[in-house]
LOLO-942836 format. One record per residue: residue number from 1; y, z negated, x of N, C-alpha, C in turn. Coordinates in steps of 0.02 Angstrom, whole numbers, m for minus. Example, Ala and Ser with C-alpha at 12.3 -4.5 7.8 and 13.67 -1.06 7.14 Angstrom:
<rs>
(r 1; (m284; m390; 660); (m225; m390; 615); (m165; m390; 660)) (r 2; (m112; m354; 642); (m53; m357; 684); (2; m394; 645)) 
</rs>
This chain:
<rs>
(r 1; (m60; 0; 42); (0; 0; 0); (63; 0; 43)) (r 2; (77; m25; 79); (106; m43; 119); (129; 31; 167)) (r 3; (103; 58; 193); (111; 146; 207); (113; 189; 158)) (r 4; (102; 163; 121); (118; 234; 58); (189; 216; 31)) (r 5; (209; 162; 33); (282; 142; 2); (325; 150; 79)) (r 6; (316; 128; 113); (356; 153; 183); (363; 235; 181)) (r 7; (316; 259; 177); (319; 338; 180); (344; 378; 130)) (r 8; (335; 346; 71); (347; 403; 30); (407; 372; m47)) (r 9; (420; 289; m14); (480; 254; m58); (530; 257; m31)) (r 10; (589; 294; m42); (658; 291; 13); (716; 263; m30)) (r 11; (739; 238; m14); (810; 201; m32); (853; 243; m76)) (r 12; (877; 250; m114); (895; 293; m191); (858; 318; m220)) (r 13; (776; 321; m216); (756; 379; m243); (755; 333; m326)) (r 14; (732; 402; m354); (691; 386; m440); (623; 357; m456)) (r 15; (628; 293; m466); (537; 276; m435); (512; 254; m515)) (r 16; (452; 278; m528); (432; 299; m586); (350; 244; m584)) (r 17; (341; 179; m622); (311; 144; m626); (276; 145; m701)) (r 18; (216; 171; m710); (207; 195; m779); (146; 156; m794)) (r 19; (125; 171; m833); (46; 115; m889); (81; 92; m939)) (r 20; (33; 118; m986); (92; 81; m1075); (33; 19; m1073)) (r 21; (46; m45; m1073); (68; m114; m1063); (m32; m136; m1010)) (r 22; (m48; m71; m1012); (m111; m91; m966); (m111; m32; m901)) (r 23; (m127; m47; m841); (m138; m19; m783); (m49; m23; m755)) (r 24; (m11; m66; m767); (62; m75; m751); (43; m86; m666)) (r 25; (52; m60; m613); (49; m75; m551); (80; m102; m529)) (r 26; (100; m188; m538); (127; m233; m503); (143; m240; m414)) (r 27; (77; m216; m385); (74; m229; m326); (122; m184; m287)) (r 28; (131; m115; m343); (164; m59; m291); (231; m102; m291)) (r 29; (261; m124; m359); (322; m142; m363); (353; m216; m323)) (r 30; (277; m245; m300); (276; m305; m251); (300; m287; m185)) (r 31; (264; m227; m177); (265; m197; m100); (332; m160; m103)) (r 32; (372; m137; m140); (444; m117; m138); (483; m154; m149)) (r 33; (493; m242; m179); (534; m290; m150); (513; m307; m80)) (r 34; (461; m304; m58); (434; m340; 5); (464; m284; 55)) (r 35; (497; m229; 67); (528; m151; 94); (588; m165; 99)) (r 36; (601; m202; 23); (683; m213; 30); (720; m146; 24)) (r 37; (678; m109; m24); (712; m52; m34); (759; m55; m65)) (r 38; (818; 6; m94); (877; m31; m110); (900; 32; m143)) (r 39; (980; 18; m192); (990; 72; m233); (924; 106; m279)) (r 40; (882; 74; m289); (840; 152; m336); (851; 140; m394)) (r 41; (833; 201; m437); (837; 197; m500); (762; 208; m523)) (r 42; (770; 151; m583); (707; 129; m587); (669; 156; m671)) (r 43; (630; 193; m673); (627; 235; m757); (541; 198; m771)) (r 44; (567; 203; m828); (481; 155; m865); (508; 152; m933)) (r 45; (441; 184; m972); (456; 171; m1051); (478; 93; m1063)) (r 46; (407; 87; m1056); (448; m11; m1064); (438; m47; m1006)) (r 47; (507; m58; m990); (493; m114; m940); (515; m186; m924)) (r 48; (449; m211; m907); (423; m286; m918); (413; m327; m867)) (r 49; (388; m344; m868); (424; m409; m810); (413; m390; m720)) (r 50; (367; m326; m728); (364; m293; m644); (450; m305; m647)) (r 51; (480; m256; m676); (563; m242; m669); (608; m289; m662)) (r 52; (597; m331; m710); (635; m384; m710); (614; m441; m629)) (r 53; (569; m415; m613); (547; m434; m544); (585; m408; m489)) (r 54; (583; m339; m503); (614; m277; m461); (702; m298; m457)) (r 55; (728; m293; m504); (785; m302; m523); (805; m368; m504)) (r 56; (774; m434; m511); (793; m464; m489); (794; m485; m394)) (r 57; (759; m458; m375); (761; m444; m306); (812; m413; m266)) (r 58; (854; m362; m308); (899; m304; m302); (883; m263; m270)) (r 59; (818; m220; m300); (795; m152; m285); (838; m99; m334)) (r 60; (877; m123; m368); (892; m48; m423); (962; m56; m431)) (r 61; (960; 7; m418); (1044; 10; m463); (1065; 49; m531)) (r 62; (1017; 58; m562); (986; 82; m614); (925; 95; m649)) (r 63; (926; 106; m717); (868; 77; m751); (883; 119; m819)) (r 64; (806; 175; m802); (797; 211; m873); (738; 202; m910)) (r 65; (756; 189; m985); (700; 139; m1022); (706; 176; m1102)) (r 66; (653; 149; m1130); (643; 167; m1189); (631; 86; m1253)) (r 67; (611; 36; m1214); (602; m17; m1238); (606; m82; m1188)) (r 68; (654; m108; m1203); (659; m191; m1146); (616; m245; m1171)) (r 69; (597; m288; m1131); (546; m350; m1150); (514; m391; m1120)) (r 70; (505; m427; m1125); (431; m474; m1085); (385; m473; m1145)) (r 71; (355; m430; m1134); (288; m414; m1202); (270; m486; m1245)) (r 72; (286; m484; m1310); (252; m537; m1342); (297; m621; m1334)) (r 73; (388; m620; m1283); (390; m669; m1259); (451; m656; m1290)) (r 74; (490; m616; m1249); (564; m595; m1289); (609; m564; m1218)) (r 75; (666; m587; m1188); (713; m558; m1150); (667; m541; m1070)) (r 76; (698; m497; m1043); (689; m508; m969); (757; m516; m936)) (r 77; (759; m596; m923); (820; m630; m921); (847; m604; m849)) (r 78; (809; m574; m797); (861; m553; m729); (885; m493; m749)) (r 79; (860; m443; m789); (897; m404; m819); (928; m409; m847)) (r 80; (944; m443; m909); (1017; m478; m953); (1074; m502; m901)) (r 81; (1047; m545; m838); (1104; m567; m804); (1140; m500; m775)) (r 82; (1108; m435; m762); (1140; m395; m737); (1166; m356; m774)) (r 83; (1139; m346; m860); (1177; m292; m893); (1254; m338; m922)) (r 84; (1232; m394; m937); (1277; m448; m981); (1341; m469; m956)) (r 85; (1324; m496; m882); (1376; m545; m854); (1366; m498; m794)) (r 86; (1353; m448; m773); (1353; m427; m696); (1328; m466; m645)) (r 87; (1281; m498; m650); (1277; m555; m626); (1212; m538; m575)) (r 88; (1196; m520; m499); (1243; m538; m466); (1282; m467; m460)) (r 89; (1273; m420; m489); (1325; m349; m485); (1296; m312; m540)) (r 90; (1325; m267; m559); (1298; m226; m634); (1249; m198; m611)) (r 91; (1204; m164; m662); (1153; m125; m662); (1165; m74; m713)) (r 92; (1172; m14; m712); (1170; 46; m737); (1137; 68; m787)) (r 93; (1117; 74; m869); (1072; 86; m909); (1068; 162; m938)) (r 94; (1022; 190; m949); (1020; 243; m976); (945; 215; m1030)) (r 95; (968; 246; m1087); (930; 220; m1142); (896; 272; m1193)) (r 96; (807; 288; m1206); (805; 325; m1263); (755; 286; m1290)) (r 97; (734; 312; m1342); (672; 295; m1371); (618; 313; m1338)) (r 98; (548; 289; m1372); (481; 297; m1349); (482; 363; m1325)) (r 99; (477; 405; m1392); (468; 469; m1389); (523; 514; m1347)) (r 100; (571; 485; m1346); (632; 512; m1303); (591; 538; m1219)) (r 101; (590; 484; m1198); (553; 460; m1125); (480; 516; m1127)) (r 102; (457; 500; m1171); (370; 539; m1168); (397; 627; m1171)) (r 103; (468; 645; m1198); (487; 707; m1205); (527; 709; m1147)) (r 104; (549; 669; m1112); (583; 692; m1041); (526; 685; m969)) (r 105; (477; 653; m987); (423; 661; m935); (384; 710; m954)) (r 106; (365; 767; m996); (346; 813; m1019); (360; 876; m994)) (r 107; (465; 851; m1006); (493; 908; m979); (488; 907; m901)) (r 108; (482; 866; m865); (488; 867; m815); (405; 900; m768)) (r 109; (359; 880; m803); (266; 886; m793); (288; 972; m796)) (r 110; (322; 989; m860); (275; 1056; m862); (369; 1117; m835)) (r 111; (401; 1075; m795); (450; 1118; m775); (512; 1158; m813)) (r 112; (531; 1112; m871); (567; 1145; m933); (643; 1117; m926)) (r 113; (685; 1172; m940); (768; 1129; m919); (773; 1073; m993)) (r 114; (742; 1079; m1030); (763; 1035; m1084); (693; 1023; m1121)) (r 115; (714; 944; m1165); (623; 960; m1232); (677; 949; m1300)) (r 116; (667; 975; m1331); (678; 975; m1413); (659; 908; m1437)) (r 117; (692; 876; m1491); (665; 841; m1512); (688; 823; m1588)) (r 118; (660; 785; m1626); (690; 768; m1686); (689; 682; m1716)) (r 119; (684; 667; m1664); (676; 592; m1699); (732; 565; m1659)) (r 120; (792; 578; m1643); (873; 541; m1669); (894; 564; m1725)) (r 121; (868; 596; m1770); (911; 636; m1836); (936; 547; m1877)) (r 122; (1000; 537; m1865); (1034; 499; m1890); (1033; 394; m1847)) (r 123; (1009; 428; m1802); (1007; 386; m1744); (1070; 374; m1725)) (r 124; (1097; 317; m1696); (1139; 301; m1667); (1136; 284; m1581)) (r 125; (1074; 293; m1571); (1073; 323; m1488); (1112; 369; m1453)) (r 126; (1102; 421; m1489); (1154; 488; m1456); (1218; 462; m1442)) (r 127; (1249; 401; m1483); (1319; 407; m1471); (1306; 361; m1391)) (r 128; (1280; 330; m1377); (1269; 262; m1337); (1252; 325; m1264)) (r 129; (1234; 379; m1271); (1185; 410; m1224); (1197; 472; m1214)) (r 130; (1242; 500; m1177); (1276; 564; m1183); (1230; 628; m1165)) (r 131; (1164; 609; m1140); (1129; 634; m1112); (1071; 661; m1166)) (r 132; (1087; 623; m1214); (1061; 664; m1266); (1065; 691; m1322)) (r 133; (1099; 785; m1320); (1141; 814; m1348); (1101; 855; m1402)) (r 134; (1151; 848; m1460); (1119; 897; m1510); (1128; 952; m1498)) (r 135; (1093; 1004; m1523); (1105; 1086; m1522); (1067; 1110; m1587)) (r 136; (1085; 1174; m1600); (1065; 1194; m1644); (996; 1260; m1632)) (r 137; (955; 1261; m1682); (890; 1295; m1686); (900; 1360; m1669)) (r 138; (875; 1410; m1599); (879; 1487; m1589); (841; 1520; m1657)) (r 139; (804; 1485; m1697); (783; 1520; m1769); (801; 1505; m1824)) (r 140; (849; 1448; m1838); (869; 1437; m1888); (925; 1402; m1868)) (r 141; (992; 1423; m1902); (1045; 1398; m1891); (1059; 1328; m1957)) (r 142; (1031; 1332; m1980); (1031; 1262; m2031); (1010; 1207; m1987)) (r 143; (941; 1214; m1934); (919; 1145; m1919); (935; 1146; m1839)) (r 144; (983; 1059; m1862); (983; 1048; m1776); (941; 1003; m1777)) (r 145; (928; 1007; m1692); (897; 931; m1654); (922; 916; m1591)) (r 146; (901; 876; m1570); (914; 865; m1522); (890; 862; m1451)) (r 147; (931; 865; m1360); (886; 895; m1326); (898; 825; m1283)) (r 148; (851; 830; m1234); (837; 757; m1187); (823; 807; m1117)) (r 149; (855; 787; m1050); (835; 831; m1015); (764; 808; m975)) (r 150; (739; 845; m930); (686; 830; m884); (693; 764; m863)) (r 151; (646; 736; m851); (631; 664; m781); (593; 691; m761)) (r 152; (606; 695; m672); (575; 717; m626); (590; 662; m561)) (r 153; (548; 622; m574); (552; 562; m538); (544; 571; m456)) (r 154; (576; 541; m405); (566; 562; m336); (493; 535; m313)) (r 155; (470; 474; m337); (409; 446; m353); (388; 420; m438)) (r 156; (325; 436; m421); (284; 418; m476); (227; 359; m442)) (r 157; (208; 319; m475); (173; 270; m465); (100; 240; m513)) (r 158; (49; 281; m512); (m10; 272; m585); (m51; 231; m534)) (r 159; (m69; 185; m598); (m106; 122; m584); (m205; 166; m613)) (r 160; (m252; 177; m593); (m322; 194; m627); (m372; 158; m613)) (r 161; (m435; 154; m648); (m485; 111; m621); (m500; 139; m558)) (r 162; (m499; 207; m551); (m556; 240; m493); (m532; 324; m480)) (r 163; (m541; 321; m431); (m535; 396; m404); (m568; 391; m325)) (r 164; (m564; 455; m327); (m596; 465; m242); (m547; 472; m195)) (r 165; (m588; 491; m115); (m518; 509; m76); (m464; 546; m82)) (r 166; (m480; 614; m126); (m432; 659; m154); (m396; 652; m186)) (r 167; (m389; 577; m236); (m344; 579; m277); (m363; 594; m352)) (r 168; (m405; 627; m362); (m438; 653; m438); (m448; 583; m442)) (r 169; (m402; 550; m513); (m407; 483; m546); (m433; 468; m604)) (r 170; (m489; 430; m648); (m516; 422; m682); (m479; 354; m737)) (r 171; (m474; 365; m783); (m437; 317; m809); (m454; 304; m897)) (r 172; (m488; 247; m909); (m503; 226; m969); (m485; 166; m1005)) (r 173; (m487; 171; m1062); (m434; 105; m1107); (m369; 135; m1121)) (r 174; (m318; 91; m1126); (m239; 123; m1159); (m213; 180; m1105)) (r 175; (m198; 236; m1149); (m171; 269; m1076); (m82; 291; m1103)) (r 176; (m50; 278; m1063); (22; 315; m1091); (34; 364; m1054)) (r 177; (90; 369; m1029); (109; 438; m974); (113; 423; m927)) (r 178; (26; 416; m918); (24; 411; m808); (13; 485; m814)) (r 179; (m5; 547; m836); (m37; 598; m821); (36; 649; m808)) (r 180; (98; 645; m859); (156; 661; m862); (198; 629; m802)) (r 181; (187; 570; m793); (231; 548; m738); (197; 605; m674)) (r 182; (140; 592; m661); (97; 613; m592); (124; 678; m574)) (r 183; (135; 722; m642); (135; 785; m642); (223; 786; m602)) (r 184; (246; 756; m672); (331; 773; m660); (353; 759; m578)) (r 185; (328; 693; m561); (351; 681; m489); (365; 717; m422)) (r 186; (396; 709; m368); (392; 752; m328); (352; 725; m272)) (r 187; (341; 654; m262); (299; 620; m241); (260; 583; m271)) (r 188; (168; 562; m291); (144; 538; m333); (107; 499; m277)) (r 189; (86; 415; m304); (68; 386; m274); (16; 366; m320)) (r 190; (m81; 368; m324); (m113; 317; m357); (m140; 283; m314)) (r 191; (m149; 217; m364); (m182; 168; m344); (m231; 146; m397)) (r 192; (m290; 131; m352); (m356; 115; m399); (m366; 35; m391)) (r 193; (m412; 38; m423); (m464; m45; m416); (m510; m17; m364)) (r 194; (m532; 41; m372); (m587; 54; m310); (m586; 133; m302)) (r 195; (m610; 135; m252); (m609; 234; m217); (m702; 239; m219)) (r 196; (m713; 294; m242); (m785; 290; m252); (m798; 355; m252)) (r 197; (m851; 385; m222); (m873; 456; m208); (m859; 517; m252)) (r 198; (m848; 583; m214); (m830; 640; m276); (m882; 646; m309)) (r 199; (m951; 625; m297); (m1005; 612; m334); (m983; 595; m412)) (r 200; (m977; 539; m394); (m950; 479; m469); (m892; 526; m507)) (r 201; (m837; 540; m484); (m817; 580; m530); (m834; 653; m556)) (r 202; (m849; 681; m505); (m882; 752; m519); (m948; 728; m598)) (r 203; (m990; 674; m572); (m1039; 653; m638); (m994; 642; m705)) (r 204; (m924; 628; m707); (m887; 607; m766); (m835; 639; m776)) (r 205; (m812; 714; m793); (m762; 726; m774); (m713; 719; m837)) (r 206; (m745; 707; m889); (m669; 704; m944); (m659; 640; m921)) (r 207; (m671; 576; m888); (m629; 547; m881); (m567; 540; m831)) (r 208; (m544; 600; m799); (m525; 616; m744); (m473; 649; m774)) (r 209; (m403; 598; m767); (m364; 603; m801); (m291; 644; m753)) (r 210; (m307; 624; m692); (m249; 654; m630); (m290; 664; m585)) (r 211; (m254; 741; m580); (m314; 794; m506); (m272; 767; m447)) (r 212; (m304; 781; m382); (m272; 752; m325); (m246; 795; m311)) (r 213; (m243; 866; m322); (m168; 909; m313); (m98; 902; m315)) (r 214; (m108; 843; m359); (m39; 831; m365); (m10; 745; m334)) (r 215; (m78; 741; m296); (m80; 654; m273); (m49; 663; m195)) (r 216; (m13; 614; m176); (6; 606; m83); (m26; 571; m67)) (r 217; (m36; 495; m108); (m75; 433; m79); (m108; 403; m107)) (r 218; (m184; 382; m104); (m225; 355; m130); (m230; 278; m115)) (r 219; (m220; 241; m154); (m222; 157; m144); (m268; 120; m182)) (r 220; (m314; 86; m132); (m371; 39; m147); (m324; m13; m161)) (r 221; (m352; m56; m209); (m279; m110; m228); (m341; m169; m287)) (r 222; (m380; m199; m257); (m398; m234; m308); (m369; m291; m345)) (r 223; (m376; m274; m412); (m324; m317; m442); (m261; m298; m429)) (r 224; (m234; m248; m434); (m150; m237; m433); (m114; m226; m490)) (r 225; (m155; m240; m541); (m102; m235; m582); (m88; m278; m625)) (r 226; (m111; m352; m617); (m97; m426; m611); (m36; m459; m639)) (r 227; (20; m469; m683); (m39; m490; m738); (m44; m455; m797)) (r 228; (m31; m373; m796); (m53; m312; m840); (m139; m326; m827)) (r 229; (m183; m280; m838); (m249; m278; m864); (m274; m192; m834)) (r 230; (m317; m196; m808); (m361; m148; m805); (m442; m147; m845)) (r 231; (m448; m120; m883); (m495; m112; m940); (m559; m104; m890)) (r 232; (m585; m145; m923); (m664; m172; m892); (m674; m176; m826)) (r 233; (m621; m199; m780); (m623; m272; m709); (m592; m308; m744)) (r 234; (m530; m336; m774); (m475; m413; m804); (m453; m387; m856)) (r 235; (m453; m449; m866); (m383; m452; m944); (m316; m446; m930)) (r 236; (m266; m451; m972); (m214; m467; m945); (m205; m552; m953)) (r 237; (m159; m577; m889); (m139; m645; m913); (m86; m654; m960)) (r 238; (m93; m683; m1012); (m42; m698; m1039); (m5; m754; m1047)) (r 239; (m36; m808; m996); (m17; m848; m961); (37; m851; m906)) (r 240; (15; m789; m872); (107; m776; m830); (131; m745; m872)) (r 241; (146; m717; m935); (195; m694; m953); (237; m747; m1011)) (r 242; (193; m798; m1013); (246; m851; m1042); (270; m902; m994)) (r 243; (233; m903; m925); (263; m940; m867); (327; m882; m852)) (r 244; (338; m813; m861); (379; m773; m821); (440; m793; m863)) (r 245; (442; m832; m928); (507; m842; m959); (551; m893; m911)) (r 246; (497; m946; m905); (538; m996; m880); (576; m992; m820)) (r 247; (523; m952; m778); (550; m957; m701); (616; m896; m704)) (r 248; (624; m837; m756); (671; m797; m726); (729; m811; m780)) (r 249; (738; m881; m817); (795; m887; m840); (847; m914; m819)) (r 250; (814; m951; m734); (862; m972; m683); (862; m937; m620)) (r 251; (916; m912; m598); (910; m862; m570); (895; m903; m485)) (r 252; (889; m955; m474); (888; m994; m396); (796; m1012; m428)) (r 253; (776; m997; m483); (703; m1017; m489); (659; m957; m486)) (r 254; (705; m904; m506); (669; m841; m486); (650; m814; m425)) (r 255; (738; m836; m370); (730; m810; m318); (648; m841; m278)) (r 256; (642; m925; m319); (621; m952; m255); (541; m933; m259)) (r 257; (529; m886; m342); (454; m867; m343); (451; m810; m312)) (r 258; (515; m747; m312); (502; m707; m272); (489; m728; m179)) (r 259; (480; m783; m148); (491; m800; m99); (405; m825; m85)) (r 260; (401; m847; m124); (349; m898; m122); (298; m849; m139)) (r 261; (289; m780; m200); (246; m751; m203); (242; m686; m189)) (r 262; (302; m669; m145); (322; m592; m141); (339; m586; m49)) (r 263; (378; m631; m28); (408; m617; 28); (374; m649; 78)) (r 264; (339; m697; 70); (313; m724; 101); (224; m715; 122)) (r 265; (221; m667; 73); (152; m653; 72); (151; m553; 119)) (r 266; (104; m557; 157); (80; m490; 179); (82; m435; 167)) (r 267; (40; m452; 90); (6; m405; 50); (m6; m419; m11)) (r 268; (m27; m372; m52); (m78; m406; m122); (m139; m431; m104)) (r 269; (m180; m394; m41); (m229; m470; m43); (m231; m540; m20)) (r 270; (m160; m553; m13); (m136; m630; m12); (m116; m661; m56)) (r 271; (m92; m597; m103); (m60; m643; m166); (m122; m661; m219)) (r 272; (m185; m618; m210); (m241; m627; m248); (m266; m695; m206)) (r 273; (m296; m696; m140); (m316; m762; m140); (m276; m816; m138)) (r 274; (m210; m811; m150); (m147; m865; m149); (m181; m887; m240)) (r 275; (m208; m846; m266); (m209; m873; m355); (m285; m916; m345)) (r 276; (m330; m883; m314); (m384; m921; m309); (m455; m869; m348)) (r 277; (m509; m905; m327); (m557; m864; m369); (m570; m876; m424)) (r 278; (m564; m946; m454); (m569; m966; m521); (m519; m945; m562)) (r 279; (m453; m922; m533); (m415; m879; m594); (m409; m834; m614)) (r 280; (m442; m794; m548); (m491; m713; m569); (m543; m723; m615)) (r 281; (m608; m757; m603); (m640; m777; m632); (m632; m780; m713)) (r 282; (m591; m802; m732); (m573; m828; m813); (m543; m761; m821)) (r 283; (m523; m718; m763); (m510; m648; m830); (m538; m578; m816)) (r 284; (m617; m594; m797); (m654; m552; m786); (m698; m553; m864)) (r 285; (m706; m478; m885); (m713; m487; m960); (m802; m473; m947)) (r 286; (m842; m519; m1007); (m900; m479; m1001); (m929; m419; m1001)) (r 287; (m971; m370; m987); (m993; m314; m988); (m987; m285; m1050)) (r 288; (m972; m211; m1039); (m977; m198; m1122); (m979; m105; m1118)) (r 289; (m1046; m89; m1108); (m1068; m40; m1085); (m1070; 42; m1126)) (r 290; (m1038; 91; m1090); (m1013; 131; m1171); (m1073; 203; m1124)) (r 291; (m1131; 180; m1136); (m1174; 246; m1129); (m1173; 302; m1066)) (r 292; (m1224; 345; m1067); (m1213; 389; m1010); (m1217; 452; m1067)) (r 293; (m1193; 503; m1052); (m1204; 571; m1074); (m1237; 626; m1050)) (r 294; (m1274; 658; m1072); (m1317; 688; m1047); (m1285; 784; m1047)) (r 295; (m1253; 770; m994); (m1231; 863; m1024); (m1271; 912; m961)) (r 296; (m1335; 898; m964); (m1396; 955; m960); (m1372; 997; m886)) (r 297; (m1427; 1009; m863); (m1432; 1036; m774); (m1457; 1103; m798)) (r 298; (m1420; 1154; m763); (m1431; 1245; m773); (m1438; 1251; m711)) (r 299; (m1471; 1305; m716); (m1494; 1355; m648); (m1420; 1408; m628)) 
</rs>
């Protein structure tokens, strides 16, 4: 992790941290406070307490989103101190909806100056967001909509259970736009739970969700995406995410966890045995086995 963010995370870029609320890659966003990277702008449909991690560190000087939160808890309070009170300097917002975001990583995957859309029709976003302009229909002059431009992130960042050395990533359970980010990016970084032979994926290939054509760096990362969830190794904790209220509503209590669990540590495999094995343990889910398929050997 640690060489792939040196190499390919640079100081302004657009760094693109994706998983809709499972495969969230914590560790990459650990290993880019621990860089001390600086100025980036930071894009994520929703982003949750990685960011508010990020942000509070002062990795960003901007932040494009579709939904703010600490899932299930309520504010991400180092972000409020920076949009609210400037506190300790502003942070920059650019704002759409779900679908906004999933139509500007789209545009950006498949190379389009703009995506169409129709779900601000009587929205009050557009006024908040200059960036996303109505126009009217090349086939019908009665219907407008509205356009959202490309995200074409300088990095992309997908969290998967498994892929090989190449990069071809396998990915099962919730999926949002890791496949759109990977694409859109100009640099794509995955990281797995484990790297495992072109064998194993070649045997499974619909689950092979990002080709390594479009991959730079492959990251073994067990447990990185802590306390998001990777579907069948952990759960998510939802235990740090009601501990993440307390500690980031003071901003000298935040710093001192980023210190204690970010700066002070190596790596992510310090911050995993810094938690212990019994707290892995409790969120390792039982087995729950979904069949082999048989799609038949030809001559």
């Amino acid at each position: 992790m640690h060489d792939a963010v040196a190499e390919l995370v640079h100081d302004g870029d657009t760094v693109a941290i994706e998983g809709f609320t499972h495969l969230i890659c914590f560790a990459a966003g650990h290993e880019i406070i621990r860089q001390r990277r600086r100025d980036l702008t930071l894009a994520r449909m929703t982003p949750d307490v990685i960011y508010d991690q990020m942000i509070g560190a002062g990795v960003a000087e901007a932040l494009i989103f579709s939904w703010l939160g600490n899932p299930g808890v309520g504010s991400l309070h180092a972000v409020r101190r920076r949009i609210e009170d400037r506190d300790p300097g502003p942070l920059r917002i650019e704002e759409y909806s779900h679908f906004g975001m999933v139509c500007r990583y789209v545009a950006g995957a498949a190379n389009l100056p703009f995506f169409p859309i129709r779900s601000y029709y009587e929205s009050d976003i557009p006024v908040a967001n200059p960036k996303i302009v109505p126009m009217t229909s090349p086939y019908d002059d009665d219907d407008q909509v509205y356009a959202v431009p490309p995200l074409r992130p300088d990095v992309g960042v997908v969290h998967a259970q498994r892929a090989d050395a190449e990069g071809d990533a396998q990915i099962w359970g919730l999926l949002g736009c890791q496949k759109e980010v990977a694409f859109a990016s100009k640099r794509t970084i995955v990281v797995v739970e484990e790297i495992v032979d072109e064998d194993v994926i070649r045997r499974d290939p619909n689950r092979t969700v990002i080709p390594g054509a479009v991959v730079d760096a492959v990251v073994e990362e067990p447990l990185g995406c802590h306390p998001s969830f990777a579907q069948g190794y952990y759960d998510r904790d939802n235990e740090f995410y009601l501990e993440w209220d307390r500690i980031a509503r003071d901003r000298d209590t935040l710093e001192a966890w980023l210190k204690e669990w970010v700066y002070d540590l190596g790596s992510h495999r310090e911050y995993v045995e810094k938690f212990g094995d019994a707290h892995w343990d409790a969120l390792r889910p039982e087995p729950a086995l979904s069949g082999e398929v048989d799609y038949g050997r030809y001559a």
